[in-house]
C-alpha positions as CSV (number, residue, x, y, z in Angstrom):
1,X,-52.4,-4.2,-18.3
2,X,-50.6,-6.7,-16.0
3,X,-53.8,-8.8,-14.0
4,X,-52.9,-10.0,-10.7
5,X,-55.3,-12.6,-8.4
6,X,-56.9,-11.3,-5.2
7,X,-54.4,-11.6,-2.1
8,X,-54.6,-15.1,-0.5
9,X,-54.1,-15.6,3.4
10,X,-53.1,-18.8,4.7
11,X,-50.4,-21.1,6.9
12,X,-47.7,-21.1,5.4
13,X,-46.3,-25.3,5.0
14,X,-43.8,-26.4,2.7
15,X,-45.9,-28.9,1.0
16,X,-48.8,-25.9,0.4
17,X,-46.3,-23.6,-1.0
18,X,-44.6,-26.1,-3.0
19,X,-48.3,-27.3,-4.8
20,X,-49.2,-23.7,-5.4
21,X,-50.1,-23.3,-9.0
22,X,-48.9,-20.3,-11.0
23,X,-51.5,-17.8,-12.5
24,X,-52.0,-18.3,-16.3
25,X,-51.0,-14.3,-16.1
26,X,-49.1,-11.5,-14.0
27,X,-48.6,-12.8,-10.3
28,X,-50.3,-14.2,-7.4
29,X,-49.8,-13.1,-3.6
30,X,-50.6,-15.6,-0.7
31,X,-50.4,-14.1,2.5
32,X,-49.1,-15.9,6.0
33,X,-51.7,-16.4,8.4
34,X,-49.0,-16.5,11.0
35,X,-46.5,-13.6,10.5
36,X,-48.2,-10.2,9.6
37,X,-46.7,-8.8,6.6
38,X,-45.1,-11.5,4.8
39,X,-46.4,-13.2,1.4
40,X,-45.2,-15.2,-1.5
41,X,-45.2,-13.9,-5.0
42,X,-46.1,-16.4,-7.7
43,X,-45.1,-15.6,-10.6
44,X,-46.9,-17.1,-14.1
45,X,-43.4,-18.7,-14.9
46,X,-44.1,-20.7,-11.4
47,X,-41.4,-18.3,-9.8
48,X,-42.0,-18.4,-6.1
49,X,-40.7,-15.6,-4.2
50,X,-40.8,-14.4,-0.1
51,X,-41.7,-10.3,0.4
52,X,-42.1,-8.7,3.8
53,X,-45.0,-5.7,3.2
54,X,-45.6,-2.8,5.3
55,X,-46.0,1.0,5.2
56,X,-42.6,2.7,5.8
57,X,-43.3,6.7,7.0
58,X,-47.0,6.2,5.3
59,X,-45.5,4.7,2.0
60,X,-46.1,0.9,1.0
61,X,-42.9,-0.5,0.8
62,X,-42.4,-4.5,-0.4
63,X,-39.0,-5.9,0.4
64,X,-37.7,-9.2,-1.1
65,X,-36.3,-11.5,1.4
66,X,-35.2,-14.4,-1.2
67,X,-37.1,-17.3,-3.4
68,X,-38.4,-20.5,-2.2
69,X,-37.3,-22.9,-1.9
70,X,-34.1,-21.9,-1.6
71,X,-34.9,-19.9,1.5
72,X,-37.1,-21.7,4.3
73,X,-40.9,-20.3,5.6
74,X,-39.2,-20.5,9.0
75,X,-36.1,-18.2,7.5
76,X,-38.5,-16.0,5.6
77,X,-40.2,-15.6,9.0
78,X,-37.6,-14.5,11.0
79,X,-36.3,-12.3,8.2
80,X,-39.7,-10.9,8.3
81,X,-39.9,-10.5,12.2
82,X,-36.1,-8.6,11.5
83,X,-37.4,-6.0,9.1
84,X,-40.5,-5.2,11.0
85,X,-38.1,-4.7,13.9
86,X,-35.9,-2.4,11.8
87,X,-39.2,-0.4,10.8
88,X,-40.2,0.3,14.0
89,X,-37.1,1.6,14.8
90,X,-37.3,4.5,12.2
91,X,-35.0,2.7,9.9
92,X,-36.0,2.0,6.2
93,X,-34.5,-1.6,5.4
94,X,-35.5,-0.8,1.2
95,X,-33.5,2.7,1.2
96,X,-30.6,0.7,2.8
97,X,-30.2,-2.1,0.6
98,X,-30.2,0.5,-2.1
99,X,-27.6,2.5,-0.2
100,X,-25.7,-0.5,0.2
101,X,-25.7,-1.8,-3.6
102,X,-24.6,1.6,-4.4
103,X,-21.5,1.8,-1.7
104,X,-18.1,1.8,-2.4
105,X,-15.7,-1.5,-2.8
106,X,-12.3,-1.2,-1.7
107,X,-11.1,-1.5,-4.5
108,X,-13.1,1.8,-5.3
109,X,-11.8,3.4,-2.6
110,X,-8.2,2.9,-2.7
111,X,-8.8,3.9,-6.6
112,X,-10.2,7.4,-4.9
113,X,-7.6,7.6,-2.6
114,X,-4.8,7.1,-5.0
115,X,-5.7,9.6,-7.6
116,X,-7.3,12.7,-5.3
117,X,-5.1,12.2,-2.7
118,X,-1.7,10.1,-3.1
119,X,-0.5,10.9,-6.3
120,X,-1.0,14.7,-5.8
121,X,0.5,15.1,-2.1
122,X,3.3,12.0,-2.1
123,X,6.1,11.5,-3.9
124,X,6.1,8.0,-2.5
125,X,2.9,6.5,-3.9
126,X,4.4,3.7,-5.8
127,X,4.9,2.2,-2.5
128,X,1.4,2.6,-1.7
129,X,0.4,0.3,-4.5
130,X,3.1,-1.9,-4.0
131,X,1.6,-2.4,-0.5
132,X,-2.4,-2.3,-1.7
133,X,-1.3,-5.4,-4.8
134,X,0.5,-7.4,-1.5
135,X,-1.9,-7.2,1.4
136,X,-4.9,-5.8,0.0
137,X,-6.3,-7.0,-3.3
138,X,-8.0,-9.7,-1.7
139,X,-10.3,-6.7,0.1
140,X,-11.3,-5.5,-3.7
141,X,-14.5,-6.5,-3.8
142,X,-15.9,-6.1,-0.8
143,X,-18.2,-3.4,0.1
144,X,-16.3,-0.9,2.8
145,X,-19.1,-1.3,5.2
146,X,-18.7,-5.4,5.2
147,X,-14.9,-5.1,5.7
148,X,-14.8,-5.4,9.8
149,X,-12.6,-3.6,12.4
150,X,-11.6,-7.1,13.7
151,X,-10.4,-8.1,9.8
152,X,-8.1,-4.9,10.0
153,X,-7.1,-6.0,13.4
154,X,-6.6,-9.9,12.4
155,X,-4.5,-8.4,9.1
156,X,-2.0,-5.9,11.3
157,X,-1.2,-8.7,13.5
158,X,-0.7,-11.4,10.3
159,X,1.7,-8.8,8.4
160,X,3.3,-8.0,12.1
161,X,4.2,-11.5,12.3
162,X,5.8,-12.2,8.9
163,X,6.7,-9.6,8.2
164,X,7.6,-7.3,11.3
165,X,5.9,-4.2,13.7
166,X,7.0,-1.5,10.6
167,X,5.5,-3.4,7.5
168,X,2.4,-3.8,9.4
169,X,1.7,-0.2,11.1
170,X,3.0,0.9,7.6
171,X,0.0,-0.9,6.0
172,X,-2.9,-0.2,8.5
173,X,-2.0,3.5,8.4
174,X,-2.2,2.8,4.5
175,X,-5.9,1.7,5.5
176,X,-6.2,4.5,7.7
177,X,-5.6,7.1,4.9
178,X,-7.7,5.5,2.1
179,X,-10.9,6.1,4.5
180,X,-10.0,9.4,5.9
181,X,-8.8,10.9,2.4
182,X,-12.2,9.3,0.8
183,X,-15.2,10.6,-0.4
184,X,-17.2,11.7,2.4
185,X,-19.7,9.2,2.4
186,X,-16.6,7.4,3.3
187,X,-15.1,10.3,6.2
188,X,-18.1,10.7,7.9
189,X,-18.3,7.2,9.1
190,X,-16.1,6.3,12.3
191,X,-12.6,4.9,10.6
192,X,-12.5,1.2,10.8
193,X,-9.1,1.3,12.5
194,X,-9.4,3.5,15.0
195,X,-8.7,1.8,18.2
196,X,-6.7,-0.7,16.7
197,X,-3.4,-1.1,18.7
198,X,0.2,-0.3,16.5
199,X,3.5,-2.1,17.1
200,X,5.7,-0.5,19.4
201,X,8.6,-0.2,17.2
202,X,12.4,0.0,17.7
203,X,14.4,3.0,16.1
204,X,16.4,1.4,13.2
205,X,20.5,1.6,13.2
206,X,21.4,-1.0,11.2
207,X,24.0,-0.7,8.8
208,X,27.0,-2.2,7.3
209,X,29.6,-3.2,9.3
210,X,33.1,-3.5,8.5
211,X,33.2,-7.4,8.4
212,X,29.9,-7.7,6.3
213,X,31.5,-4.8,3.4
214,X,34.3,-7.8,2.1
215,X,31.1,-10.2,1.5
216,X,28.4,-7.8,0.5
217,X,31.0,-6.0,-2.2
218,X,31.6,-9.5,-3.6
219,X,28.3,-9.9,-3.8
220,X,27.1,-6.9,-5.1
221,X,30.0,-6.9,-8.1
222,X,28.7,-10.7,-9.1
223,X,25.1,-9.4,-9.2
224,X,24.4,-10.3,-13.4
225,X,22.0,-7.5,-13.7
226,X,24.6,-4.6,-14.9
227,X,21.6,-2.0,-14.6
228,X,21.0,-3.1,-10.9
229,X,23.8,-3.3,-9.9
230,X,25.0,0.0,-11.0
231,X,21.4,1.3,-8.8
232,X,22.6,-0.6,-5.4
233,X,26.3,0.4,-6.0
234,X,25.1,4.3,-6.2
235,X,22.4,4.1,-4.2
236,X,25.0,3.0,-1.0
237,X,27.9,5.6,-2.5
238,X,25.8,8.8,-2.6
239,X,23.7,8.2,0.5
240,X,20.3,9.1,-1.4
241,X,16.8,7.8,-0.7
242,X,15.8,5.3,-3.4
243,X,13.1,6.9,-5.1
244,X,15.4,9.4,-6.1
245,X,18.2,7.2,-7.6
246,X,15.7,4.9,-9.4
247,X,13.7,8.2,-11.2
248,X,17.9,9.9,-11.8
249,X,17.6,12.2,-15.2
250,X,21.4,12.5,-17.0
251,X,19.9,16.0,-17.1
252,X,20.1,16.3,-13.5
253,X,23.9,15.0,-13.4
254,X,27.2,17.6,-13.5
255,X,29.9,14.9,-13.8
256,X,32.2,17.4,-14.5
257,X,31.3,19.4,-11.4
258,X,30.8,15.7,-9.6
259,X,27.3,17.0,-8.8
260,X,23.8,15.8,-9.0
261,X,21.1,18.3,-8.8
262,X,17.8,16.9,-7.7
263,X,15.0,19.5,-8.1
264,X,13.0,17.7,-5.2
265,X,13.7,15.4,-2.2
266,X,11.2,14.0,0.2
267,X,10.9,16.9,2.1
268,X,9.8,19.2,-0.6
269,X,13.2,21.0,-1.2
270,X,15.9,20.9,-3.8
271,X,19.3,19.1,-2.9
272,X,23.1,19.0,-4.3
273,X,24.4,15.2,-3.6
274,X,28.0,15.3,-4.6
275,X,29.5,12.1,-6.8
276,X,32.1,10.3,-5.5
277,X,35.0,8.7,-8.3
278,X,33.4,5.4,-7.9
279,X,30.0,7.2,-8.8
280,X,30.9,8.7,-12.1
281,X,33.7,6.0,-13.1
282,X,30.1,4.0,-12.7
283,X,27.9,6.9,-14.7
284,X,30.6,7.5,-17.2
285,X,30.1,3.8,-18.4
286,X,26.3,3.9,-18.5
287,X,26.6,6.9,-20.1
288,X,28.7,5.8,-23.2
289,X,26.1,3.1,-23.7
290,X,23.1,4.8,-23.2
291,X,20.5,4.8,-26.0
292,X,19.0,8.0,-25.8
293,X,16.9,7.4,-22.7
294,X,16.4,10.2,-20.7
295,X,16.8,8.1,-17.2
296,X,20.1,6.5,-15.8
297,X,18.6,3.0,-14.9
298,X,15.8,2.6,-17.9
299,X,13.4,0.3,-17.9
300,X,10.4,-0.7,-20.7
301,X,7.7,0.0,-18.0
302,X,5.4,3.0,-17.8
303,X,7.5,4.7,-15.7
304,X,10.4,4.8,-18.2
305,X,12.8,3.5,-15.4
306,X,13.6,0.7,-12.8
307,X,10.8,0.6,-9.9
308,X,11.6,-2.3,-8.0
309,X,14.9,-4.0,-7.6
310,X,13.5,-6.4,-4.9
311,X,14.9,-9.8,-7.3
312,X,18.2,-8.5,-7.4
313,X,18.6,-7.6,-3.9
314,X,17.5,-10.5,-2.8
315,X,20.0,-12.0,-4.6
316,X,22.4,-10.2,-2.9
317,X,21.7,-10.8,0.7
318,X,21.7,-14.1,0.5
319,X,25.3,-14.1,-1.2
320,X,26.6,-11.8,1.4
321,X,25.0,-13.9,3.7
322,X,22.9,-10.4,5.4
323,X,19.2,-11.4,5.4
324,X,18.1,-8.6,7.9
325,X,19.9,-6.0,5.5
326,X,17.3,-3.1,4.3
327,X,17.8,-1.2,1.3
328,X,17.5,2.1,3.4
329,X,20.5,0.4,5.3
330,X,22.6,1.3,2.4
331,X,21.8,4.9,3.3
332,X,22.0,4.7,7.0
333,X,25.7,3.3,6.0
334,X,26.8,6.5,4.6
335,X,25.8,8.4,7.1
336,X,27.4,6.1,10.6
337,X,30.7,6.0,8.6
338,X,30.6,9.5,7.9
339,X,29.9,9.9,12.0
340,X,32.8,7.3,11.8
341,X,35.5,9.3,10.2
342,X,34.7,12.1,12.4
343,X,31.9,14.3,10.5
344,X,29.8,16.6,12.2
345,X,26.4,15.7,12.7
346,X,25.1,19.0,10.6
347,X,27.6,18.1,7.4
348,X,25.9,14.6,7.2
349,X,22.4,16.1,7.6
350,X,23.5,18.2,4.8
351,X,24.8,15.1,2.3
352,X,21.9,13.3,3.6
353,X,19.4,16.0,2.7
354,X,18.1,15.7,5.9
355,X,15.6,18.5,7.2
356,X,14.9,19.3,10.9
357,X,14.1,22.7,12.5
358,X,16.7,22.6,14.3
359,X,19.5,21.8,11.6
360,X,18.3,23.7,8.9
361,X,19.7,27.2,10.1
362,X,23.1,25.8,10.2
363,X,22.9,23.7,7.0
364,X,21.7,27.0,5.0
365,X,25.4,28.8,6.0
366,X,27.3,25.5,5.0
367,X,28.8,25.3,1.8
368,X,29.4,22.2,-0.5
369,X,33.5,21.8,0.0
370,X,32.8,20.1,3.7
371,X,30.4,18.0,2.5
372,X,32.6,16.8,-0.7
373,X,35.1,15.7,2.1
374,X,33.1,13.9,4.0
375,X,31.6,11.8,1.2
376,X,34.9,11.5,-0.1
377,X,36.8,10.1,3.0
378,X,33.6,7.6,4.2
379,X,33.1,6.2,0.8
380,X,36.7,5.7,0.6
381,X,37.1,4.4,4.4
382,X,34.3,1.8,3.3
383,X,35.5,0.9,-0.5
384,X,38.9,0.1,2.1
385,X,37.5,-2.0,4.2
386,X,35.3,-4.2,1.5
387,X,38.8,-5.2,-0.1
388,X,40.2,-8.7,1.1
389,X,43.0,-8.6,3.5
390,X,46.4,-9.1,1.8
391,X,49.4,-10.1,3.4
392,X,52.0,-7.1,4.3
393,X,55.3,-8.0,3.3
394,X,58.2,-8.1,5.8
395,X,61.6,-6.4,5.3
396,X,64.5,-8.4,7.7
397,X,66.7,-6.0,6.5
């Protein structure tokens, strides 16, 4: 049975506390004359340690404010004053340390969020860890509760800056999610970013213009990753989003028919991109050196295939010279030169796989043939204009 001295009452000084002998057993409590509640535990070790006591809804409760001397009498006091504030309050300090030790990081939470919620309902999860290992990580260990509004604020404007308005409401609607799609300790706390203001930010038409197709071609063909340049090369000819060309099955591929059959696009539905000469001349190479994988750009990851071509595109742009150039650019470039060579906006939404509820009606009654055109005479309008300019010659005759 642990023995323990009779409680001690006196003024707390440093040079008192300091000469305080230990008991030669179990622990001693001195009392301070001048704030009701507080003592110091002495340990028989010589441990010296603050505790605020007081009866919390009729139970005892002792609450460790920190060891002396590391923490002051005149902090230990006003920690003391604090907690008997908090108590008479109706709050229980001890149940909410405990709550706290027991809370979620954020790393813990994104973890959540990514497997109850992002990798069952999008296809485009990837990108929300690409975005939680760049901006993030640093937030891993914090408790939710200690992560501020104002630090979600202070981040959005940071990544705004470098990075621009899209990257950044991108990312705080990233933060957005992980708390309203978390457990619901986590949802039924206000969400840190509400309130916090988004860019305003300007629809996107950038795309390749005729002058920059000579430059970015060149560039593209002396890219010295074969497998990545294939991807960017068929990733501009067929229009497709790049999730979709990265994760491409040579089960999924007709060459003989020219078509690709993806089971499921963005929007949920199933889509028929047709393949342009260029694209299977391009395929038909892979193909006779492929090794048995199952994908069309492999990779020795866990995906099995090529996730990120960020090295090689970078590359590219500055060859071309075209540092504001997007890799969904390459998309939006098959669709303005099929508006270009005069196709109807409901044929591109079709080779697009766009969806819209007013489109969709008319794109159900379309067949493929238009949509082979179209692809056919852009890709070929813009393979035309990447070629260097030669020199017509001149018959005097």
């Amino acid at each position: 049975m642990t023995s323990r001295t009779a409680p001690k009452k006196i003024n707390f000084t440093k040079p008192q506390l300091a000469a305080l002998e230990p008991p030669i057993r179990g622990r001693g409590y001195h009392y301070d004359a001048r704030t009701p509640g507080l003592l110091l535990c002495v340990t028989s070790n010589g441990t010296k340690t603050f505790y605020y006591y007081r009866r919390v809804k009729g139970r005892p409760k002792r609450i460790q404010i920190g060891r002396f001397p590391d923490v002051s009498i005149e902090q230990a006091r006003r920690r003391a004053a604090k907690l008997a504030g908090e108590i008479a309050d109706g709050r229980d300090p001890q149940q909410e340390r405990k709550a706290a030790r027991a809370e979620m990081t954020f790393g813990e939470l994104f973890d959540y969020f990514l497997e109850h919620h992002a990798k069952i309902h999008k296809r485009s999860w990837r990108e929300d860890v690409a975005q939680y290992k760049r901006y993030l990580k640093t937030f891993a260990s914090r408790r939710v509760s200690t992560i501020t509004p104002d630090e979600w604020a202070a981040l959005h404007q940071r990544v705004g800056k470098k990075n621009g308005p899209y990257a950044a409401n991108r990312l705080l609607a990233l933060v957005s999610a992980t708390h309203s799609k978390g457990p619901q300790a986590i949802r039924t706390k206000p969400n840190p970013t509400r309130g916090i203001t988004r860019f305003r930010e300007k629809s996107r038409d950038r795309f390749l213009q005729p002058d920059e197709l000579p430059r970015f071609f060149e560039a593209l063909d002396a890219e010295p990753n074969e497998t990545l340049r294939d991807f960017l090369w068929i990733l501009l000819l067929t229009g497709a989003r790049r999730a979709n060309v990265l994760a491409m099955r040579w089960e999924q591929l007709h060459i003989s028919r020219a078509e690709w059959a993806l089971p499921e696009t963005k929007n949920g539905e199933s889509q028929i991109i047709h393949l342009t000469p260029k694209v299977i001349e391009i395929l038909q190479r892979r193909q006779e050196t492929n090794d048995g994988s199952d994908w069309v750009f492999p990779s020795y990851g866990k995906t099995g295939h090529v996730v990120e071509p960020k090295a090689a595109w970078d590359r590219i742009r500055k060859d071309a010279g075209l540092p504001d150039l997007r890799l969904h650019d390459l998309r939006r470039t098959l669709g303005s030169w099929q508006a270009a060579t005069g196709t109807s906006l409901p044929i591109i939404g079709k080779s697009l796989g766009h969806k819209s509820q007013a489109a969709t009606a008319v794109y159900a009654r379309l067949n493929l043939d238009p949509v082979r055109e179209s692809v056919d005479r852009a890709t070929e309008a813009m393979l035309a204009a990447g070629k260097p300019n030669q020199e017509e010659g001149v018959n005097d005759e």
